[in-house]
Kinemage of the C-alpha trace (Angstrom):
@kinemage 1
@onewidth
@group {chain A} dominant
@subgroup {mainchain}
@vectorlist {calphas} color= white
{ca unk a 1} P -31.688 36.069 47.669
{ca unk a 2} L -31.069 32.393 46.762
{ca unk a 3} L -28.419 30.358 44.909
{ca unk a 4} L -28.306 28.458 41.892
{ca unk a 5} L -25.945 25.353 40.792
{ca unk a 6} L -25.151 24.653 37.214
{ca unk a 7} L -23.264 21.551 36.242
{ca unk a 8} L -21.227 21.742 32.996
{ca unk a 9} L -18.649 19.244 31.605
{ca unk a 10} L -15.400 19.353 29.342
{ca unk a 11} L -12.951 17.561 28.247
{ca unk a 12} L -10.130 17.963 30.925
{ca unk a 13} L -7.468 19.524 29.044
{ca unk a 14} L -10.625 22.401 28.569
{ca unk a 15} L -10.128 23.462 32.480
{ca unk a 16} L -8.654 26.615 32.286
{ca unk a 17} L -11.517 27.613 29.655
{ca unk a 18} L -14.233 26.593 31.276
{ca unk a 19} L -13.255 28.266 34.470
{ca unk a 20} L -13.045 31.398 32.647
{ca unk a 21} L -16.066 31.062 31.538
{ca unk a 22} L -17.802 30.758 34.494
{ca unk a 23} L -16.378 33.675 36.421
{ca unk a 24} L -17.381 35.857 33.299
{ca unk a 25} L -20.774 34.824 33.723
{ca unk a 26} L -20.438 35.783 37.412
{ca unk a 27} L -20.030 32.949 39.723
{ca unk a 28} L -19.633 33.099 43.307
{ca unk a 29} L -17.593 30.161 43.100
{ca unk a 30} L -16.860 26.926 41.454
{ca unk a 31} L -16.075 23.511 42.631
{ca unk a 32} L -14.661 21.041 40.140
{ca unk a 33} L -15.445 17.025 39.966
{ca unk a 34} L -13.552 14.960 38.286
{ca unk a 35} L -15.086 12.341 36.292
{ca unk a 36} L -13.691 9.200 34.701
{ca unk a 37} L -13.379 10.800 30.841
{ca unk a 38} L -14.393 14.551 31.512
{ca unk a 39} L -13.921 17.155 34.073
{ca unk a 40} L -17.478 18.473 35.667
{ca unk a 41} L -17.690 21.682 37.517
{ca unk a 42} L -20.088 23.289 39.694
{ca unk a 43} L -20.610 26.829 39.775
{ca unk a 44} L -22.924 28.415 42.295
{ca unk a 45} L -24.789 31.837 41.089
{ca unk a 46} L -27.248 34.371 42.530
{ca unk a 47} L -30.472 33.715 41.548
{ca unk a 48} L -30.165 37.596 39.867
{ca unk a 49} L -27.692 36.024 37.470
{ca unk a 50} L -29.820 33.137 36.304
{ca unk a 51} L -32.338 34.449 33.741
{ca unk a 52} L -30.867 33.454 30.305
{ca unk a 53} L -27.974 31.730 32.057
{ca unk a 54} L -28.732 28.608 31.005
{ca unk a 55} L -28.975 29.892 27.138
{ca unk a 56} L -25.503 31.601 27.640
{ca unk a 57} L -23.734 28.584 28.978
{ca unk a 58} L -24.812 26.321 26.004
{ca unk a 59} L -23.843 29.336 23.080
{ca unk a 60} L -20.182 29.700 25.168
{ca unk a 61} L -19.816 25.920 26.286
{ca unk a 62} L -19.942 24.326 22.747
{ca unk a 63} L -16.524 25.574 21.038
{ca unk a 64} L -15.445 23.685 23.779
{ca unk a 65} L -17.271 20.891 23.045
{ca unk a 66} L -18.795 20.997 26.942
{ca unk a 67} L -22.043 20.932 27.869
{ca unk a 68} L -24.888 21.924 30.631
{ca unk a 69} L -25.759 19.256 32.538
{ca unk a 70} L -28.053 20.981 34.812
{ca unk a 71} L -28.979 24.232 36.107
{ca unk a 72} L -30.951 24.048 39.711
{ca unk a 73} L -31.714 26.545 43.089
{ca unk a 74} L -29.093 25.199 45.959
{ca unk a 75} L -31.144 24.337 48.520
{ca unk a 76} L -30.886 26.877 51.554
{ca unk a 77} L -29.590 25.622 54.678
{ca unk a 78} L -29.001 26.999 58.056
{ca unk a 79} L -25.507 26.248 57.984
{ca unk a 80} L -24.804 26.467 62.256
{ca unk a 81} L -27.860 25.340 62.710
{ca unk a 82} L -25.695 22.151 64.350
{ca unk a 83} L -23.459 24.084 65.791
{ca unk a 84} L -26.334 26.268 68.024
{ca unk a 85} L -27.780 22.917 69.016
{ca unk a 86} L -24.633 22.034 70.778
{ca unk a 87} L -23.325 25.277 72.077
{ca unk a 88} L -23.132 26.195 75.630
{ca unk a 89} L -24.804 29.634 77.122
């Protein structure tokens, strides 16, 4: 089971909204950019979340005049792969 990323903007003073948002949709997580006029956020999804995500984010992201940038799958990583490399028996 795989992740997705989708990228959304607001205005900044829309924060607290837009994080709502995304944990009623069901993110795992989000991780917020900040841009030079509006606040971007990454959210990270199971892939059993995404069918009609990207529908859902666009009807509940324009009162807030924000928007979907992008909806992608995360690329999976081995994340100690590194760390097995270097590790002593």
């Amino acid at each position: 089971m795989g992740y997705w990323v989708a990228e959304v903007e607001v205005n900044a003073d829309r924060e607290d909204e837009m994080s709502g948002l995304l944990w009623s949709l069901g993110t795992s997580g989000v991780e917020f950019v900040d841009t030079v006029s509006r606040l971007r956020a990454r959210a990270f999804f199971l892939e059993e979340r995404v069918p009609g995500l990207a529908a859902s984010l666009s009807t509940l992201l324009a009162p807030l005049d924000g928007v979907l940038v992008g909806l992608a799958p995360l690329e999976e990583r081995d994340w100690l792969e590194t760390f097995r490399s270097q590790a002593l028996p």
